[in-house]
C-alpha positions in Angstrom: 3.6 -22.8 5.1 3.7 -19.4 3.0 3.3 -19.9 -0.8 6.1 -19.7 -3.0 6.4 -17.1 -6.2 9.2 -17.9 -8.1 10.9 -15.0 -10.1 10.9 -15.5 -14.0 12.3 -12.4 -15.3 12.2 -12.2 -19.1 14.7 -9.1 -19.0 18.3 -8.7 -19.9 18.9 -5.7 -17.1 17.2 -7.0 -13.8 19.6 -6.6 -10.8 20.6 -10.4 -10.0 19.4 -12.3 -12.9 19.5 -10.1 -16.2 19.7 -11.9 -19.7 20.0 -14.7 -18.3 16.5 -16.1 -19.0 15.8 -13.3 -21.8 15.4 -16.0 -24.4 11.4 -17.6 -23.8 13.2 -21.1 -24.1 15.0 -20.3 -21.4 12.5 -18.6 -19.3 10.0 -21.3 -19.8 12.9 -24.1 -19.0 13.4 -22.1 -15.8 10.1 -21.4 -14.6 9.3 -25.4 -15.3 12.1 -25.3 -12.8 10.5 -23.4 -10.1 7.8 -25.3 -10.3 9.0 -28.8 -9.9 11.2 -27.4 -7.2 8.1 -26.2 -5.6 6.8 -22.6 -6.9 2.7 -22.4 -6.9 3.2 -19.1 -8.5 5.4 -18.0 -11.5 5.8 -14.3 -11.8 6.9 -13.6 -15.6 8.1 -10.3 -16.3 9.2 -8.3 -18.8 10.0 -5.2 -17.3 13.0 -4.6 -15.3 12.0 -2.5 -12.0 14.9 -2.3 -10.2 16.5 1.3 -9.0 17.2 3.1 -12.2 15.1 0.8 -14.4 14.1 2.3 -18.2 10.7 1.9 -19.3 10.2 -0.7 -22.1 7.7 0.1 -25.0 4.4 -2.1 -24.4 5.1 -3.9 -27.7 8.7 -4.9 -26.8 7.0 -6.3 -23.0 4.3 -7.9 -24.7 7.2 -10.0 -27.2 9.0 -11.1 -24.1 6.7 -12.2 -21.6 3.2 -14.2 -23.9 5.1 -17.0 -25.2 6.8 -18.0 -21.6 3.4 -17.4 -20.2 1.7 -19.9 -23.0 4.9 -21.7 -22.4 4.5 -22.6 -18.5 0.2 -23.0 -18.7 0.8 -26.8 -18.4 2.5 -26.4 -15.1 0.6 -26.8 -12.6 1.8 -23.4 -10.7 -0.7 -20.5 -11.2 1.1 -18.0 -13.5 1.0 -14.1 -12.2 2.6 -11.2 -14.7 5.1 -8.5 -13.4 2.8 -5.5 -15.0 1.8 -2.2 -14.9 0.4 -1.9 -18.3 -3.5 -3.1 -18.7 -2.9 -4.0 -22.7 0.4 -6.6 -21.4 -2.3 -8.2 -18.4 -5.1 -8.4 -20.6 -2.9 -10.7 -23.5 -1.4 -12.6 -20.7 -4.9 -13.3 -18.7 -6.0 -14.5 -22.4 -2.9 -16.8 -22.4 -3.4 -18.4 -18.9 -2.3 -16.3 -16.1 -4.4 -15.3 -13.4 -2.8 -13.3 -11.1 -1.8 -9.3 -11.9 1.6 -8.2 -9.9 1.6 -4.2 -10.3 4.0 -2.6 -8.7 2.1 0.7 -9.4 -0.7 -0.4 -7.3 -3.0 -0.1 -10.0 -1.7 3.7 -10.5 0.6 3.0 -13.5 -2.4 2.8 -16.2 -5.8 4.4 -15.8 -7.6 1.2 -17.8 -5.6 -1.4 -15.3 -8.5 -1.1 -12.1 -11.2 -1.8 -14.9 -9.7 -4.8 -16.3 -8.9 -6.8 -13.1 -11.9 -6.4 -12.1 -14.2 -7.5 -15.4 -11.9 -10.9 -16.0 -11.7 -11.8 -11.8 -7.6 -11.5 -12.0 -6.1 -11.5 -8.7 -4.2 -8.6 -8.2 -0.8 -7.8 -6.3 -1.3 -3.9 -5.0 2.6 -2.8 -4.0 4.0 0.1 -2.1 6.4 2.1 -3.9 7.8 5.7 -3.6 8.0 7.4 -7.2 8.7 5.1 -10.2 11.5 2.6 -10.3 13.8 5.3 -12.0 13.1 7.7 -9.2 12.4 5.6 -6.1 15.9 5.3 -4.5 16.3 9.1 -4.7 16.8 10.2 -1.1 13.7 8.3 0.6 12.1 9.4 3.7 9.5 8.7 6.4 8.3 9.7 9.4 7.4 6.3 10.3 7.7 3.7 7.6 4.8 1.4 8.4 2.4 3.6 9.1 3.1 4.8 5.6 2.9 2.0 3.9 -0.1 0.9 5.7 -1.9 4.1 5.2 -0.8 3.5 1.3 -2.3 0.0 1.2 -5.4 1.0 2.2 -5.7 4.0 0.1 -5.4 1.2 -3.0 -7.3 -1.6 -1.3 -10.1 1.2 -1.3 -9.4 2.0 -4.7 -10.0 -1.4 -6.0 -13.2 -2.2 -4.4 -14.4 1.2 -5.7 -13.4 -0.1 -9.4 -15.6 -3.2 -8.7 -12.2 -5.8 -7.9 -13.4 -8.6 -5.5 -11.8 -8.1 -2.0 -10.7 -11.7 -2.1 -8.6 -11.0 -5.1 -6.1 -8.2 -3.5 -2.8 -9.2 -2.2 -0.7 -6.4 -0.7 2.9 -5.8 -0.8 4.6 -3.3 0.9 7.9 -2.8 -1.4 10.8 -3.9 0.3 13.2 -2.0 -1.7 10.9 0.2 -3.7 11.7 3.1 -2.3 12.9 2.9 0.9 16.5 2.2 2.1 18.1 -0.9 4.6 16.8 0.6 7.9 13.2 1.0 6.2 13.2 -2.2 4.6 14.2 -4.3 8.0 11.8 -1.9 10.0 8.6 -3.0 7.9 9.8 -6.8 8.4 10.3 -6.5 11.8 6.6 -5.0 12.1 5.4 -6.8 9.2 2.5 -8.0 12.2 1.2 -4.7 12.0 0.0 -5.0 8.3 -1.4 -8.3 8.8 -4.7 -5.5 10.2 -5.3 -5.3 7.0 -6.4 -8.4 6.2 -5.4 -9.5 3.3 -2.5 -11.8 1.7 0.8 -10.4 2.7 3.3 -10.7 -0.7 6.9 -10.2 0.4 9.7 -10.2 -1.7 13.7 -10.2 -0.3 14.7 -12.1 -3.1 18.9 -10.9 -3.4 18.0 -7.6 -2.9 20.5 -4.7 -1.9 19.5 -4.5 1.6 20.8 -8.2 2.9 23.8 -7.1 1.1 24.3 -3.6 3.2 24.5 -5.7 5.9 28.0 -8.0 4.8 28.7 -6.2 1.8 27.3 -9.4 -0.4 26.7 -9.2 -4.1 23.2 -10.2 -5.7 24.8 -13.8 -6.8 26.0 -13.5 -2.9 22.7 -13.4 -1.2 20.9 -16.8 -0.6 21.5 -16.8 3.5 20.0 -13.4 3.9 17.3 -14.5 1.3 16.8 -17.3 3.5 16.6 -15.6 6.9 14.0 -12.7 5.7 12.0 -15.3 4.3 11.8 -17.6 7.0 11.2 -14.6 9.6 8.8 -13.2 6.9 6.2 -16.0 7.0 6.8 -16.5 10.8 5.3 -13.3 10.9 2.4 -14.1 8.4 3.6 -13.7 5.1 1.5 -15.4 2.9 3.8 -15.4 -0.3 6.7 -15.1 -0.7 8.5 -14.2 -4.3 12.0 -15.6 -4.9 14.3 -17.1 -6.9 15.9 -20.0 -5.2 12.4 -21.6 -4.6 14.0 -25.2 -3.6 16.4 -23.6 -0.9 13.4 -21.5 0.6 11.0 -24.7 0.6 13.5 -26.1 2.5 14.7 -23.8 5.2 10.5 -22.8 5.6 9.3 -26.7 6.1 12.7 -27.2 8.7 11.3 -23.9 10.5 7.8 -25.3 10.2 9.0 -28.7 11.7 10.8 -27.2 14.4 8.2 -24.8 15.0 5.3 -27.3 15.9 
């Protein structure tokens, strides 16, 4: 059965969950949550990258997300951080976590590649067109998998020429980083064809905009579609799959397992 992420976002302006966890008390109550509902993986970040997304100043990142990370080490989920800058994953792989989630694909911050690889971090490498303020801006493709694929392995080569193990490389392709409904249900439906690549397939449909272009659903809205592009996601070898409802997933992926054989 695929491996569950659960979302902790330390943020008041992501798209389904903002503010609500923005005090660490909160966070760390939540992601204590996740885990005893079944998460193996917390994500903690404290940088909103939805479409449209402001940057926030390393200092302000760094304030949000160390004290939920120190906060959830006693868990016995493996922590990940939602970051693109090396100076946030170096204090939070000194406060426990172990796992890197960059959306930039190591792109976002020159000393990132260098880092991962001197302290062993598993890193998350994600597709995405532009920046999260720029990414929903008209996107096009020829053929959407091919270039995503032809992205991943652009970065997977990147990383093993900065020295990072390739055991420790994930890959993600971005649903919704960049790319609109019809791209986002085109690289699931072919998700097979990135499985070449062998490595650990991170996919995240977590609420986002796409299930709800389908019925017109609102982020609050979305747990069935959540549910269905999970289940389909790891039937097609997802390895990990990052969410917020982690106890509804669980379920629906062990009654798919079960009926499944």
């Amino acid at each position: 059965m695929a491996k569950l992420m659960g979302v902790v976002n330390v943020t008041p302006d992501s798209f389904s969950d903002g503010g609500l966890f923005l005090d660490p008390e909160a966070a760390v109550a939540h992601g204590r949550e996740l885990a005893a509902a079944g998460a193996e993986i917390l994500d903690v970040g404290g940088e909103s990258t939805r479409p449209g997304a402001e940057a926030v100043p390393e200092g302000e990142e760094l304030r949000r997300v160390i004290p939920v990370i120190q906060g959830l080490i006693a868990t016995e989920a493996r922590i990940s951080v939602d970051t693109s800058k090396a100076a946030v994953a170096a204090a939070a792989l000194d406060a426990g976590a172990e796992i890197v989630n960059d959306v930039t694909a190591l792109r976002g911050d020159a000393e990132m590649a260098a880092l991962c690889a001197e302290r062993g971090a598993t890193v998350v490498l994600m597709h995405m067109r532009g920046d999260p303020r720029t990414m929903q801006d008209d996107p096009r493709y020829d053929d959407v998998v091919a270039a995503v694929k032809a992205f991943l392995v652009d970065r997977l080569e990147a990383a093993a020429a900065a020295g990072i193990a390739a055991g420790d490389v994930w890959l993600d392709p971005g649903i919704g980083f960049g790319k609109t409904a019809a791209h986002n249900m085109e690289l699931l439906r072919r998700l097979g064809e990135l499985r070449d690549l062998d490595r650990p397939l991170v996919i995240g449909t977590s609420r986002k905009s796409f299930i709800g272009r389908v019925d017109g659903s609102a982020a609050s809205e979305r747990l069935g579609g959540t549910i269905a592009s999970s289940v389909l996601a790891a039937a097609e070898g997802a390895e990990v799959l990052r969410v917020h409802d982690v106890a509804e997933v669980r379920q629906a992926l062990a009654v798919a397992a079960a009926i499944l054989g």
